[in-house]
C-alpha positions as CSV (number, residue, x, y, z in Angstrom):
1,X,-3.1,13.3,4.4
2,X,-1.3,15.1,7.1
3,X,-1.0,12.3,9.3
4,X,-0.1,10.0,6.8
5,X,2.4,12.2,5.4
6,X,3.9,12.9,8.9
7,X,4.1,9.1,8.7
8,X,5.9,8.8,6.3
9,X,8.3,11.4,7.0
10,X,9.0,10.1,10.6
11,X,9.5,6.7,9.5
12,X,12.3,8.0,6.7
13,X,15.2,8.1,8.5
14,X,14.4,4.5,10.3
15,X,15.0,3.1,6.5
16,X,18.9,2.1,6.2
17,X,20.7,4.8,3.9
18,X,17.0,5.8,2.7
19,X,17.1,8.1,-0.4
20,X,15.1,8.5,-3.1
21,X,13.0,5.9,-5.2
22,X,13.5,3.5,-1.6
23,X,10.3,2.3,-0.4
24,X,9.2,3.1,3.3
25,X,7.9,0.7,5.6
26,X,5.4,2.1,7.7
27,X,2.2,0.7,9.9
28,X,-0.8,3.4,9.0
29,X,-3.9,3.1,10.5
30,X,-6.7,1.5,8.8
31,X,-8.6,5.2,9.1
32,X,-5.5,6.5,7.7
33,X,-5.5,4.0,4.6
34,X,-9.0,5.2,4.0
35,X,-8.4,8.4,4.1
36,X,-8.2,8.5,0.2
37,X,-4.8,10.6,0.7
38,X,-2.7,7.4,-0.4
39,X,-3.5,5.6,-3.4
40,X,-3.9,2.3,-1.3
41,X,-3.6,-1.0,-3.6
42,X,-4.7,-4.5,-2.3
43,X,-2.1,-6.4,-4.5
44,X,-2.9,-9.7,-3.1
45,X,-4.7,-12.7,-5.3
46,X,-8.6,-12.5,-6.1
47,X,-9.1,-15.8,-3.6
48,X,-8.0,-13.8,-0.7
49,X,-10.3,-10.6,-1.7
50,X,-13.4,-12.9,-1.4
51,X,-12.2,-15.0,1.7
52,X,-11.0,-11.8,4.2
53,X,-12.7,-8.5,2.7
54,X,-10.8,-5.5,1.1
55,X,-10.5,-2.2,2.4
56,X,-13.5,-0.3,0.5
57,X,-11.5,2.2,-1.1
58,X,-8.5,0.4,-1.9
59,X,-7.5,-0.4,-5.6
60,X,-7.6,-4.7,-6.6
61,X,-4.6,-5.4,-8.5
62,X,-2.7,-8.3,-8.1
63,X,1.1,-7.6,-8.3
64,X,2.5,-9.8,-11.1
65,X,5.6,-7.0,-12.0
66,X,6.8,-3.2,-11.1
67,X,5.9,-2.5,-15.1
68,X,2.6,-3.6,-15.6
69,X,1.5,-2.7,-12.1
70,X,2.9,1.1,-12.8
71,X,1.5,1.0,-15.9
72,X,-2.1,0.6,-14.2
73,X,-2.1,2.6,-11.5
74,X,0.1,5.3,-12.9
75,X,-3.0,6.5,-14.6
76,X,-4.8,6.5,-11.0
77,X,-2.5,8.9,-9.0
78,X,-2.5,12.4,-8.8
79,X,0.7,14.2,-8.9
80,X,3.1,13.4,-5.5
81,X,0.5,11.4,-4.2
82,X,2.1,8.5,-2.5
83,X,1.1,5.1,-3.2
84,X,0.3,2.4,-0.1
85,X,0.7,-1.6,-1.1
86,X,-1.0,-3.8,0.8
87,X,-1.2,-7.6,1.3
88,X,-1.9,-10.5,3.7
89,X,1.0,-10.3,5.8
90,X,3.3,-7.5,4.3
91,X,5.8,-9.7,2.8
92,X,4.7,-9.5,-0.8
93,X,4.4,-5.6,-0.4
94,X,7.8,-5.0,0.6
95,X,9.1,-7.2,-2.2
96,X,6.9,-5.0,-4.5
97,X,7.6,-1.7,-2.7
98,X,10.8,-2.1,-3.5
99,X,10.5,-3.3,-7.2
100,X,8.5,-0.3,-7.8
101,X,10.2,2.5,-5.6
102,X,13.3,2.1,-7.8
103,X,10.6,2.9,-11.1
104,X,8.6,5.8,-9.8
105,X,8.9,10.0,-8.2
106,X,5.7,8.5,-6.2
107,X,6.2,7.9,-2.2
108,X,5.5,4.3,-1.9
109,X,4.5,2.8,1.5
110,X,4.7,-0.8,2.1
111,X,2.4,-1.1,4.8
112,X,3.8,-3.2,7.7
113,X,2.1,-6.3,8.4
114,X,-0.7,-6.0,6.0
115,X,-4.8,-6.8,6.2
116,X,-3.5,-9.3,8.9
117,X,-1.9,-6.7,11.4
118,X,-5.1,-4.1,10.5
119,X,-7.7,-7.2,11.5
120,X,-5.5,-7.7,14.8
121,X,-5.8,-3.6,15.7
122,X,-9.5,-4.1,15.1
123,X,-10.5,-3.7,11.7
124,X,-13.7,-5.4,10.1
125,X,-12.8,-5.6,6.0
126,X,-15.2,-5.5,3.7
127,X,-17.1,-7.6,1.5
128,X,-15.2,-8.2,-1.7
129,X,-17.6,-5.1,-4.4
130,X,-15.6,-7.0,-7.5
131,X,-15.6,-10.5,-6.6
């Protein structure tokens, strides 16, 4: 948690006019993500859980919207914990770090490059469990 929060907090001030509810982009580790500090959420589409592997401890929930994803994982997260969206590339968790930021106290990390950058640094995923 340490690390990941010191993350976090260096990578603050590199967000444009950051402030609260903005989302943070930032590139954890996969060791980091597993960590369990971070509720880590693979928001991607069942298809691409059983054709690259998941992250074992990371939450499946495809983002559809900031309401009915909150509403899911809401129930998941202890107090401050920070939340950590991941997806194939990081393009679909930035658009929905950004939807949700604006709708929660929660840090949320959209984490930079996604599965794709974390298989390039060396990471083996998973079998899908839930597939």
């Amino acid at each position: 948690m340490k690390r990941l929060l010191m993350l976090l907090a260096a990578a603050l001030p590199m967000a444009s006019d950051a402030r609260a509810g903005d989302p943070v982009s930032a590139a954890p580790s996969a060791p980091e993500l597993l960590s369990g500090e971070a509720l880590v959420v693979d928001i991607r589409e069942p298809a691409e859980w059983r054709e690259t592997g998941v992250l074992p401890t990371a939450v499946l929930f495809t983002y559809r919207d900031a309401a009915g994803f909150l509403a899911r994982i809401e129930p998941q997260l202890k107090p401050g914990q920070p939340i950590a969206l991941l997806c194939r590339s990081g393009r679909r968790s930035a658009a929905a770090a950004a939807a949700i930021a604006a709708r929660t106290d929660h840090p949320v990390i959209d984490v930079a490059g996604g599965l794709g950058r974390l298989v390039r640094e060396g990471y083996q995923p998973a079998p899908c469990p839930a597939c």
